[in-house]
C-alpha positions as CSV (number, residue, x, y, z in Angstrom):
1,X,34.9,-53.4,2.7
2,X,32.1,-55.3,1.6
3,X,30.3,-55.7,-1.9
4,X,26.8,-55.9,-2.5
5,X,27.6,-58.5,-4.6
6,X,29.3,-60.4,-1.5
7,X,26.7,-59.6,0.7
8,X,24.1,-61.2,-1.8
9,X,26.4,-64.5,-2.1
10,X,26.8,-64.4,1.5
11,X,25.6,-67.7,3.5
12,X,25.5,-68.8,6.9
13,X,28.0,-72.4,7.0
14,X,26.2,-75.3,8.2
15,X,26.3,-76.3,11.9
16,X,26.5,-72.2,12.5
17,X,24.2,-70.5,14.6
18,X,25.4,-67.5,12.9
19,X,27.8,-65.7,10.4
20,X,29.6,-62.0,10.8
21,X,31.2,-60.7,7.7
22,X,33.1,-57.7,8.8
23,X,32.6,-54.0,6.8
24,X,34.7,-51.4,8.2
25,X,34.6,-49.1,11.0
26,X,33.1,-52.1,13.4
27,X,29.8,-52.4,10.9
28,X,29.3,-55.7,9.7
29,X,26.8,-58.1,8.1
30,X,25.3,-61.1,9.8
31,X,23.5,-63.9,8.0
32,X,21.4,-66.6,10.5
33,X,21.0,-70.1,9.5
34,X,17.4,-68.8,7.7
35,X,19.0,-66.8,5.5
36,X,18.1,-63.6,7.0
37,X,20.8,-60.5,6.8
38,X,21.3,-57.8,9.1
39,X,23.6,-55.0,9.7
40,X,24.5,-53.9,12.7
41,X,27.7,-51.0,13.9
42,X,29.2,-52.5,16.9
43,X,30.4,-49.6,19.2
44,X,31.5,-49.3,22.9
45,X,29.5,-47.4,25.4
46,X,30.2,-46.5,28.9
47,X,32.9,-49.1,28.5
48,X,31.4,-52.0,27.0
49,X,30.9,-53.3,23.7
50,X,27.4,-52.7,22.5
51,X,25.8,-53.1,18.8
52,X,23.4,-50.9,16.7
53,X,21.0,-52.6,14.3
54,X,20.9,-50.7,10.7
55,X,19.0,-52.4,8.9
56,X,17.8,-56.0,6.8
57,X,19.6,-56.6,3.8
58,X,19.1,-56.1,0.4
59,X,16.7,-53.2,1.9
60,X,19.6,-51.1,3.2
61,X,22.5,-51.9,0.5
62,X,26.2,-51.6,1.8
63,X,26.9,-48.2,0.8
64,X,23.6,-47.0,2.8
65,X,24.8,-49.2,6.0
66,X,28.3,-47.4,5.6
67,X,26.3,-44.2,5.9
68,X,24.1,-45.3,8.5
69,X,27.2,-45.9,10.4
70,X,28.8,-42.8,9.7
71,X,25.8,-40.8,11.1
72,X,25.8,-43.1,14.1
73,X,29.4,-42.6,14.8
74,X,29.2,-38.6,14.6
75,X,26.2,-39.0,17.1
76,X,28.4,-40.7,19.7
77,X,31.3,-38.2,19.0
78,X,28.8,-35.5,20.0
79,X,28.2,-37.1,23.4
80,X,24.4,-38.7,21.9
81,X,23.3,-42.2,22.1
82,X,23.4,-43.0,18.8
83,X,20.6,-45.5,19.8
84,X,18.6,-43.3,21.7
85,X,18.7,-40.9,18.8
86,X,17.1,-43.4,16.2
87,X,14.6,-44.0,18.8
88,X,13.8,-40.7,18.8
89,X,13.7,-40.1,15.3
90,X,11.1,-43.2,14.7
91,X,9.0,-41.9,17.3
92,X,9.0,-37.9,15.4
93,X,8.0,-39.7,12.3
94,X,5.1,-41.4,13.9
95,X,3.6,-38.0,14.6
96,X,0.6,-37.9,12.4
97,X,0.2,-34.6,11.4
98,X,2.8,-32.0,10.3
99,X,4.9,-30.0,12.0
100,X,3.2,-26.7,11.0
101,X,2.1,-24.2,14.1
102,X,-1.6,-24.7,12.8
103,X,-1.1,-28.9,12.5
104,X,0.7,-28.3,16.1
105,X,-1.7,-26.3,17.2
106,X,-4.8,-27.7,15.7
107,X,-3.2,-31.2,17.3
108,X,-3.1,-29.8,20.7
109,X,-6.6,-28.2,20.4
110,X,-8.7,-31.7,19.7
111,X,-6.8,-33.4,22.4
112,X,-7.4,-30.8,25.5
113,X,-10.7,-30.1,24.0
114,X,-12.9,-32.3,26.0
115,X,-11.3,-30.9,29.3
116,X,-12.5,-27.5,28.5
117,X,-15.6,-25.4,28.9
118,X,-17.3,-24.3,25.9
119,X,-16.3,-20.7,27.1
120,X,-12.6,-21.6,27.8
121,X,-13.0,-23.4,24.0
122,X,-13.9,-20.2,22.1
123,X,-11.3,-18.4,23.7
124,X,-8.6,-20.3,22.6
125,X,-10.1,-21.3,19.2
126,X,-10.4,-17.4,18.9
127,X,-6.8,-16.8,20.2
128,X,-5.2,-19.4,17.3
129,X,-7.2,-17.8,14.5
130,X,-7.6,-14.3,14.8
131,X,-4.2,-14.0,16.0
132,X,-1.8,-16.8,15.7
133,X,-2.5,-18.4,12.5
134,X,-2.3,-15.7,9.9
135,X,1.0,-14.9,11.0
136,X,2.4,-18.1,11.8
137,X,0.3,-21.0,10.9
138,X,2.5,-22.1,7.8
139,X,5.7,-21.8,9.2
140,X,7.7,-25.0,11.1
141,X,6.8,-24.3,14.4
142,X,10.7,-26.0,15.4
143,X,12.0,-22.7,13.4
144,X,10.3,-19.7,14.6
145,X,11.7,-17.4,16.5
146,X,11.1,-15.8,19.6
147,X,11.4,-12.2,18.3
148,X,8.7,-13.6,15.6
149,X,5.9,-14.2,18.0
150,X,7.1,-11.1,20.1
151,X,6.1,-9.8,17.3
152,X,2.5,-11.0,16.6
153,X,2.0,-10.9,20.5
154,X,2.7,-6.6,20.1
155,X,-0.1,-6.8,16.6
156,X,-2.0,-7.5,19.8
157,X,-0.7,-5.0,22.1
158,X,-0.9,-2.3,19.6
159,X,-4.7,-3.0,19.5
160,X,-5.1,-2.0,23.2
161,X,-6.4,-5.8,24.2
162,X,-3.1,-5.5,26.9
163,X,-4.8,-8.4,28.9
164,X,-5.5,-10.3,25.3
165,X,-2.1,-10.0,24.1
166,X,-0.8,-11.5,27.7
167,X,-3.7,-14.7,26.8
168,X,-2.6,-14.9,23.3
169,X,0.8,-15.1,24.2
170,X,-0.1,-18.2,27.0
171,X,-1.8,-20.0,24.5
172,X,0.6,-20.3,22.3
173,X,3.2,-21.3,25.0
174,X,1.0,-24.5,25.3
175,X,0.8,-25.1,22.0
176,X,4.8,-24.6,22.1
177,X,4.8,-27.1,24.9
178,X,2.7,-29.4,23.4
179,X,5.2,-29.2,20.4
180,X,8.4,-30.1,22.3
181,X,6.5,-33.2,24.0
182,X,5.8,-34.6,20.2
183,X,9.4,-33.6,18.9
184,X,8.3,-30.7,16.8
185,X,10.5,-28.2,18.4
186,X,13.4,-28.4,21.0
187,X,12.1,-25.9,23.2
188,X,9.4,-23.4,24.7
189,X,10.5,-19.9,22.6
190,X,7.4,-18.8,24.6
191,X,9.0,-18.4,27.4
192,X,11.4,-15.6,26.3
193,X,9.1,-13.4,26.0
194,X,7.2,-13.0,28.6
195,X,9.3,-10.3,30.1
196,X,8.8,-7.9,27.0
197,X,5.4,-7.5,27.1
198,X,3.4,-4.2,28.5
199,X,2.4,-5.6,32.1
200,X,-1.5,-6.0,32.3
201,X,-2.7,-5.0,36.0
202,X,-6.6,-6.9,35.7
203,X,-9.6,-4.7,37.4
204,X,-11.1,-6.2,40.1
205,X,-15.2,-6.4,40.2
206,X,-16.2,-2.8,41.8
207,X,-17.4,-3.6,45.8
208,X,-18.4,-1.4,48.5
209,X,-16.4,-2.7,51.7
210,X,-17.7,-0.1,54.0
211,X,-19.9,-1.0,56.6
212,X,-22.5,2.5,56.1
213,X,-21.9,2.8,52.6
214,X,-22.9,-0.9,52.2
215,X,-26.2,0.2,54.5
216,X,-27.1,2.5,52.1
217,X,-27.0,0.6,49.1
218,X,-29.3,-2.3,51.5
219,X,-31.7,-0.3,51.8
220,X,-31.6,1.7,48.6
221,X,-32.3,-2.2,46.8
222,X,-35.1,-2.7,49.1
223,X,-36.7,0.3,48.0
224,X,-36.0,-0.8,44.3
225,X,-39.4,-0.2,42.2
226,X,-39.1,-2.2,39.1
227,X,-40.6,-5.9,38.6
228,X,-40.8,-8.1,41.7
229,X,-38.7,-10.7,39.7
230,X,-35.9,-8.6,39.4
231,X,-36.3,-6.9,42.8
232,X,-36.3,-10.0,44.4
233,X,-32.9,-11.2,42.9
234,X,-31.7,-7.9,43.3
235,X,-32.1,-8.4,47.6
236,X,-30.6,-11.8,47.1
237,X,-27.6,-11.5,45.3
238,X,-25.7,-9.4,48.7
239,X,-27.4,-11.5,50.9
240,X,-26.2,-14.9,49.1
241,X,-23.2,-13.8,47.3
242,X,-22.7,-16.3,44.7
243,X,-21.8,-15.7,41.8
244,X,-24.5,-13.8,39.2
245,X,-25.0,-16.5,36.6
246,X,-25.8,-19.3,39.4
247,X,-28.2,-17.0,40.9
248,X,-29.8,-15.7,37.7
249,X,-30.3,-19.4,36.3
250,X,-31.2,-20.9,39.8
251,X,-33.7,-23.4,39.3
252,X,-36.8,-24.3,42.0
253,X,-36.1,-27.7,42.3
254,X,-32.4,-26.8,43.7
255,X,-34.3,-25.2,46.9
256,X,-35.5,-26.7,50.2
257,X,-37.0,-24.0,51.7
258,X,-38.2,-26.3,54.2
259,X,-34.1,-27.0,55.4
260,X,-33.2,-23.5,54.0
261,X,-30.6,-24.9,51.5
262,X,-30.0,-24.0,48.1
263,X,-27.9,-27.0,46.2
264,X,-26.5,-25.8,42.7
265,X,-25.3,-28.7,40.8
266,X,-22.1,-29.6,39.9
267,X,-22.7,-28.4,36.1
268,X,-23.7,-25.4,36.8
269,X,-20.9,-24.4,39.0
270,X,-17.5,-22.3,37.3
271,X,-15.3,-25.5,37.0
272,X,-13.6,-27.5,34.2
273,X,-15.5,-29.9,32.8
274,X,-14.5,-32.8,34.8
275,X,-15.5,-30.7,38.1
276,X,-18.6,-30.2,36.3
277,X,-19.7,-34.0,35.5
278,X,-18.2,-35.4,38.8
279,X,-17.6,-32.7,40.9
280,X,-19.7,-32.6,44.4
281,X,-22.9,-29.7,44.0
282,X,-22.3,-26.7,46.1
283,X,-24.8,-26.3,49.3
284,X,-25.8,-22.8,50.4
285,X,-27.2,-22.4,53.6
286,X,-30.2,-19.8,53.1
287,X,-30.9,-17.4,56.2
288,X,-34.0,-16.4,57.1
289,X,-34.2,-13.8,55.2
290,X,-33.5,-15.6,52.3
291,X,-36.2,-17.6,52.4
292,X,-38.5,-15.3,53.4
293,X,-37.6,-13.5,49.9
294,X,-38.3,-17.3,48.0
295,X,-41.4,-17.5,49.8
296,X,-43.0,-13.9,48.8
297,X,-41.7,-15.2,45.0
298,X,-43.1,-17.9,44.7
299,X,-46.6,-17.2,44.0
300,X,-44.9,-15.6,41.1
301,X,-42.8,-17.9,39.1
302,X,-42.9,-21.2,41.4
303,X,-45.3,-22.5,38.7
304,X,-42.2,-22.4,36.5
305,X,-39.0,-23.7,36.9
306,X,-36.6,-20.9,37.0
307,X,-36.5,-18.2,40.0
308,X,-35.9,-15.9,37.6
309,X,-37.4,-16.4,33.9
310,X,-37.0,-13.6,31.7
311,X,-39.6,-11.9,30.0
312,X,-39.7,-12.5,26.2
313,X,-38.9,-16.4,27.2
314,X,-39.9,-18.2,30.8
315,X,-37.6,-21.2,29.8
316,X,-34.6,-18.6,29.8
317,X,-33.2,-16.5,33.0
318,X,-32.7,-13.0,32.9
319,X,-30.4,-11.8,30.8
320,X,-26.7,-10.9,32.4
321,X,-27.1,-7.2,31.8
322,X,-30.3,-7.6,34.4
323,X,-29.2,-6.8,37.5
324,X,-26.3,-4.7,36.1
325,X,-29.1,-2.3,34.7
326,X,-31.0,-2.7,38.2
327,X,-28.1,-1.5,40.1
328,X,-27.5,1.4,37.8
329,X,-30.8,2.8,38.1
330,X,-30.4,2.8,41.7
331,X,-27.2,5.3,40.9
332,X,-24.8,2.6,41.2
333,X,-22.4,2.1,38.3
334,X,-20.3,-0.7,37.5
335,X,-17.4,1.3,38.8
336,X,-19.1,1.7,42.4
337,X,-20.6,-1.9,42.9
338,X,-21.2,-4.7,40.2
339,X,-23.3,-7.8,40.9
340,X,-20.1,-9.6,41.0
341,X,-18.9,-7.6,43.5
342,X,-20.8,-8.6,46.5
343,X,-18.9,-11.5,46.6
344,X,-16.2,-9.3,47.5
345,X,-17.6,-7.2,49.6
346,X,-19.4,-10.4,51.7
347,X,-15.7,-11.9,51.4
348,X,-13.9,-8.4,53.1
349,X,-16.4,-7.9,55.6
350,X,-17.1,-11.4,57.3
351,X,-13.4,-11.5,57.7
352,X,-12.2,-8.1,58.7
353,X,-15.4,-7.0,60.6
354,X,-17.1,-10.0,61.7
355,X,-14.4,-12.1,62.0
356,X,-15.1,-15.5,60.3
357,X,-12.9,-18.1,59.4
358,X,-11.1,-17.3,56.0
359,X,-11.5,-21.1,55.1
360,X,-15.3,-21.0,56.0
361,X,-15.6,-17.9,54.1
362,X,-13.7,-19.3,51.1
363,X,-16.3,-22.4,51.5
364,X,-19.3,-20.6,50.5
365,X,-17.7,-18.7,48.0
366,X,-17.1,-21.8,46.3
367,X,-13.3,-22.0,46.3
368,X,-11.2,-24.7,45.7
369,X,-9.0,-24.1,49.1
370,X,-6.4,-26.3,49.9
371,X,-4.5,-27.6,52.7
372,X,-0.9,-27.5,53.8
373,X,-0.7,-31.1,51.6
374,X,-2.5,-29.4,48.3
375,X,-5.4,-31.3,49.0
376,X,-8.8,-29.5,48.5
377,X,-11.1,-29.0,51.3
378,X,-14.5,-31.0,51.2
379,X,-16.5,-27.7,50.9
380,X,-19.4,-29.5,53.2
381,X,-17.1,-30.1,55.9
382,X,-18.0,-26.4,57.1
383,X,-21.7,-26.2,56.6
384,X,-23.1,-25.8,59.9
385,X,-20.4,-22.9,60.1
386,X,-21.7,-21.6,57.1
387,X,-25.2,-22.1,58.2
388,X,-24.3,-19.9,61.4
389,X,-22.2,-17.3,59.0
390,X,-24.9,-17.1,56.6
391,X,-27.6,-16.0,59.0
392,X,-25.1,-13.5,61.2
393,X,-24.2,-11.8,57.6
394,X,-28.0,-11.4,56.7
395,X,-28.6,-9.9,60.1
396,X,-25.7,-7.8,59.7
397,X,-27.0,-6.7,56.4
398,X,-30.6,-5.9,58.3
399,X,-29.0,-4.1,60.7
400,X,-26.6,-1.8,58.5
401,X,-29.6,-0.8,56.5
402,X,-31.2,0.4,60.0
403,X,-28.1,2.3,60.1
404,X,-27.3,1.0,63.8
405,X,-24.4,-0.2,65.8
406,X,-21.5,0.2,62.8
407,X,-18.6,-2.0,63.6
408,X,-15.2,-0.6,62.4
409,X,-12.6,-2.5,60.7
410,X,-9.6,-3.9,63.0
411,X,-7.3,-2.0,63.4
412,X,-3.9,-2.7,60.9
């Protein structure tokens, strides 16, 4: 067993292109021509001799190289590359901050942060503060629990926010993730406890799918008698069905009433943020109709540059609450049709009544779709079908509020 003191006499003979003074246990010192020292544990692995570096000498002494070794060889008696786990242990101590759920998490949050919408932003900012941090920010995140975050999820629960607990508990599984990617934790403890939390059913946006009762409300909103700004988004929004915050902010410069086509720009359309920089805009064939609507509103706010400006500011658009107040003065409550909802209700009908192409429809709602390869279709591959589509609906929307020729559903 070697000395310190022999390892500081020790020297590399002349004519040498090294020297190997032997420990114990296979560790040993070797001294290069230089005068450099280094131990290394020499060790077999899947049958062949292989070596471990420990270390330069006088940094790590003898008795540290003996323990170095020691550690090494209870690694490999385990079944663990000794060398593999140094590796890993350099790379954990390289993580700059700690290993706190709030350094994790705060970690996490700066690096997906640029991906996000602003909207998608405050969510989870709101989900690691209001109900993650104050019960588990301070602690290691590699030593909680799964029963501990069951039980900060069911803080949550007890709240009523069913559907916020379940968002809660998905945001801190990819902060969990995120932790067992840097070598914070071993695993996803997220994951335990999915099944013991009260299921959340999410409500669907109210829409009428019936053919008469959708000819009612037509031709109720066409006798609408507030303001001729409101009234005419009001007949839009079923005949267009997109979705209420593209139509409330549309701008005039996105129209061609000339080639009856609407083009809403990438950025305004609901996508991440690189969808929203690079993405394609989304091209909505206007019927007739449609543009006979523009046309008649134009005298009135074409001077502008919204559609729709709202009244205390022209450079804003009416306000969400809008055309949800419209529709309930016409006695129809957000449990009976929302503005939303006539995208649903365009959606049921075109398909189950007059019989459209489901990846047509899904085109001019703005869906990703994807084919058999998970590609995503190039949504203007199917604009002159939409263009067709589009004017049969409005037609079909004239002639419902008539009250004429009512086509049933298929039959199941």
């Amino acid at each position: 067993m070697l000395t310190d003191a022999e390892c500081k006499n020790a020297t590399c003979p002349p004519g040498k292109t090294r020297e190997r003074l032997a420990c114990s246990g296979g560790l040993y010192l070797e001294i290069s021509p230089a005068g450099s020292k280094r131990w290394f544990w020499k060790f077999r692995k899947d049958g062949k001799e292989s070596r471990m570096a420990l270390g330069r000498y006088p940094d790590v002494g003898a008795k540290d190289a003996r323990k170095a070794r020691d550690a090494a060889k209870l690694h490999k008696s385990e079944g663990r590359d000794p060398v593999q786990v140094r590796k890993v242990a350099k790379l954990k101590a390289l993580t700059p901050a700690g290993d706190t759920f709030k350094a994790t998490a705060e970690e996490w949050y700066r690096l997906k942060l640029d991906s996000w919408s602003s909207h998608y932003a405050i969510r989870e900012k709101r989900n690691l503060e209001k109900d993650l941090f104050p019960f588990l920010g301070q602690r290691h995140i590699g030593e909680i629990e799964a029963i501990e975050l069951l039980a900060v999820v069911r803080r949550v629960e007890e709240r009523g926010a069913l559907d916020v607990a379940h968002r809660v508990l998905t945001t801190a599984g990819q902060v969990w993730r995120y932790a067992v990617a840097t070598g914070r934790a071993a695993r996803d403890v997220s994951a335990d406890i999915k099944g013991a939390l009260k299921p959340h059913h999410g409500k669907h946006f109210a829409a009428i799918t019936d053919p008469v009762k959708l000819g009612e409300l037509i031709r109720i909103i066409r006798g609408y008698q507030g303001g001729p700004i409101v009234r005419a988004a009001l007949q839009l929004a079923p005949v267009l069905f997109q979705r209420p915050g593209e139509l409330r902010a549309a701008a005039w410069a996105e129209f061609d009433l000339d080639t009856a086509l609407w083009t809403i720009p990438a950025a305004r359309m609901k996508r991440r943020v690189d969808g929203k920089k690079n993405g394609d805009p989304h091209l909505v064939p206007l019927p007739t109709q449609a543009v006979e609507i523009l046309w008649k509103l134009h005298p009135l706010t074409g001077h502008g540059t919204l559609l729709f400006p709202g009244e205390r500011s022209h450079d804003r658009p009416i306000s969400d609450n809008t055309l949800r107040a419209a529709l309930l003065t016409l006695g129809y409550g957000p449990d009976v049709q929302s503005v939303h909802g006539f995208r649903a209700t365009a959606r049921t009908i075109l398909a189950e009544v007059l019989n459209f192409d489901p990846l047509v429809i899904e085109a001019q709602l703005a869906h990703a779709v994807k084919d058999a390869n998970g590609r995503s279709y190039n949504r203007t591959t199917y604009l002159q079908q939409r263009a067709t589509m589009m004017q049969q609906w409005a037609d079909y929307l004239d002639k419902m509020a008539k009250g004429a020729d009512v086509i049933p559903f298929k039959a199941a």
